[in-house]
N, C-alpha and C positions, 0 to 999 in steps of 0.2 A: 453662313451664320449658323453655329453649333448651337443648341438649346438642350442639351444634354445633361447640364450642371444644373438647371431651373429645377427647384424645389417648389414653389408656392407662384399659383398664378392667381392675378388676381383681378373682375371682374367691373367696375361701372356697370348700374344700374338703367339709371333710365336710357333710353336709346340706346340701351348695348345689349339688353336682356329683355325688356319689352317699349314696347311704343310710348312714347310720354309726349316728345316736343309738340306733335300733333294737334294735342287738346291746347297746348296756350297757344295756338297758332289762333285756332277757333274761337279759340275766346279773345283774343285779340279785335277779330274780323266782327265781332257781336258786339265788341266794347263799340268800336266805330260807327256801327250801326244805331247802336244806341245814343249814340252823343254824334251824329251828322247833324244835327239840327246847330251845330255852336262851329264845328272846325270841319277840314277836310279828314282825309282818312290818314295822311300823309302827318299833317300836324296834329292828330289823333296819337297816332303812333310815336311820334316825337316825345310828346308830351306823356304820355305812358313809359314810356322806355327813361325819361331823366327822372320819373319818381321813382323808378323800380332801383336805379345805380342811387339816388338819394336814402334809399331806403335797406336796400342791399346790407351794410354795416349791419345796422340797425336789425333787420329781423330773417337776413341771413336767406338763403333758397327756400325754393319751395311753392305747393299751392296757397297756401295759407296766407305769405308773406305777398305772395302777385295779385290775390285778393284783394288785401287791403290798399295795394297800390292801387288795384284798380279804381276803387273806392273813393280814395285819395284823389287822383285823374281826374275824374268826373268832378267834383268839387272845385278842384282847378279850375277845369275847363270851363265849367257853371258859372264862377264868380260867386259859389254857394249855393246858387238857386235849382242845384238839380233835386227834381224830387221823390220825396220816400219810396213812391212804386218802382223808381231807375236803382236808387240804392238796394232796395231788396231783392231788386232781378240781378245785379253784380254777386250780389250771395251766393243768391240759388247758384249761377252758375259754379261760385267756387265750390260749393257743398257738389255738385252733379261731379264737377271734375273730380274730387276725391272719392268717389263713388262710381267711374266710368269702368268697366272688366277689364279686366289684363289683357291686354294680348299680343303674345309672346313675338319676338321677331321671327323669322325662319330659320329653322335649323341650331336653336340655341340650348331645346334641350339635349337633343340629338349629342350636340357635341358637349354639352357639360357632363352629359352620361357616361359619355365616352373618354374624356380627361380625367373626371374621379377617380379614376382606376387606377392611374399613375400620377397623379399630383394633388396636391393640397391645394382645396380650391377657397377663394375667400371674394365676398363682396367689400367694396372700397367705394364708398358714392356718397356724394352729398345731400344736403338736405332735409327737410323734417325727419325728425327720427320716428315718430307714430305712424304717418304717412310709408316712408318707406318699410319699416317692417311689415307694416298690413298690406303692403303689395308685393312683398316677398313670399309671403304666406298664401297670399291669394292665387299667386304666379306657382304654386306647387313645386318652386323649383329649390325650397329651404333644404330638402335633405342632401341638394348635391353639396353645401357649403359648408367647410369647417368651423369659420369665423365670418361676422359682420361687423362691418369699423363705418359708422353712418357720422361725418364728420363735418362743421363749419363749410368748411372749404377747403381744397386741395391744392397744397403745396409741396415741397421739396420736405420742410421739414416735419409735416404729415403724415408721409410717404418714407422718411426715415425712420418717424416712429413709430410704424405699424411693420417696417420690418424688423426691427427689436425686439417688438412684441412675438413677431412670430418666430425668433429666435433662427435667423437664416443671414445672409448676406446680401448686398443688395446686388452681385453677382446672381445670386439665384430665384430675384424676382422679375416676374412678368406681369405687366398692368395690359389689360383689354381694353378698350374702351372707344367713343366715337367721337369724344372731342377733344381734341389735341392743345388746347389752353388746360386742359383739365387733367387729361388724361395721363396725357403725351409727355409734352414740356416738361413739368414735372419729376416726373421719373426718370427721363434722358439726363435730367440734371444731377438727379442722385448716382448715376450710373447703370441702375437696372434698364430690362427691355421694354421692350413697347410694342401692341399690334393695336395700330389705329383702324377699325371699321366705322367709317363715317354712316351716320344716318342723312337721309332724302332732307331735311332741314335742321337751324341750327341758328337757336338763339344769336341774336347778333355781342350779347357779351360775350361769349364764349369761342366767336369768329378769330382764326389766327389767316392773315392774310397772305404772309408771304408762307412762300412752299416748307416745307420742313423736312431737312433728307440729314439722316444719321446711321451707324454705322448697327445700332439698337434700335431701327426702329423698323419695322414692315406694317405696310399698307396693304388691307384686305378688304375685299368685295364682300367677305359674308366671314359668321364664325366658324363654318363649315369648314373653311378653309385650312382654320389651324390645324386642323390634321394632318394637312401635308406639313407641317413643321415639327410635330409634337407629338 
């Protein structure tokens, strides 16, 4: 596979460029903990996960928006009766998560340093747009990028319209990223490339089960990697 004509690559954010799925992993395990006294951890989780896709349209990715689910959860699971002190420690925790340090996966600035040089680099990722620029900023790594497209959700024609915007082909884009519902998919569908580096966990919406092999697409251990292609 030649990458020789690629003009603009372009980036995923959380789990591609630093650590995120980690803390809702956590707060997950804390919501259960907090509400054992009504369900197991199992129907805890259950029940958590069908507010977040009820709610999903509605307020879209995000810490913000899984707060409130959690919120939401708990009230569920309560029959109302959960109280003030549970709801205001469901906060805290979403205020802690938007406030947790960056920190960067390995090797990502290494290799954005090293792609600036010869490509136009852009983030593409979903979710709060406050949120994510303040952890782009935070994450020191805003100078390697030319453009930032912080969108709903990512689709095909998402992904068409931000290679418009960059005024290229979709021959000569490259998406990065670690989830292949998100990432991947998408882009193979418009016809651009794709290098999927998965991260160690991975929201179960975002789960694509069956394998995914295309003729645009490589599978990578780390971002390091892309050096030998790029």
């Amino acid at each position: 596979m030649s990458f020789q004509h690629i003009k603009v690559i372009a980036f995923d954010a959380d789990d591609t460029l630093w650590v995120n799925e980690t803390f809702f992993r956590d707060a997950e395990a804390r919501f259960c903990e907090l509400m054992s006294d009504y369900l197991s951890e199992e129907a805890l989780n259950k029940i958590l996960f069908e507010v977040e896709m009820q709610n999903l349209p509605l307020y879209g990715y995000g810490i913000k928006p899984f707060t409130l689910s959690l919120i939401e959860a708990a009230i569920k699971v309560s029959n109302g009766n959960v109280s003030v002190q549970l709801i205001e420690e469901l906060m805290k925790m979403g205020k802690q998560m938007l406030q947790e340090p960056i920190e960067l996966l390995e090797g990502i600035e290494e290799t954005l340093k090293a792609l600036s040089k010869k490509y136009k680099l852009v983030v593409a990722t979903k979710g709060d747009l406050l949120d994510q620029e303040r952890k782009l900023i935070r994450s020191g790594l805003e100078g390697y990028f030319h453009h930032i497209e912080v969108v709903s959700d990512k689709t095909d024609k998402q992904y068409r319209k931000l290679v418009r915007h960059l005024d290229i082909t979709e021959n000569e884009f490259l998406m990065v990223g670690n989830s292949l519902k998100s990432d991947i998919l998408p882009v193979l569908e418009i016809g651009s490339y794709a290098f999927h580096i998965p991260f160690h966990t991975t929201w179960v919406h975002e789960e694509v089960k069956d394998p995914v092999v295309h003729p645009k697409l490589k599978t990578l251990t780390s971002s390091k990697e892309m050096l030998n292609y790029l």
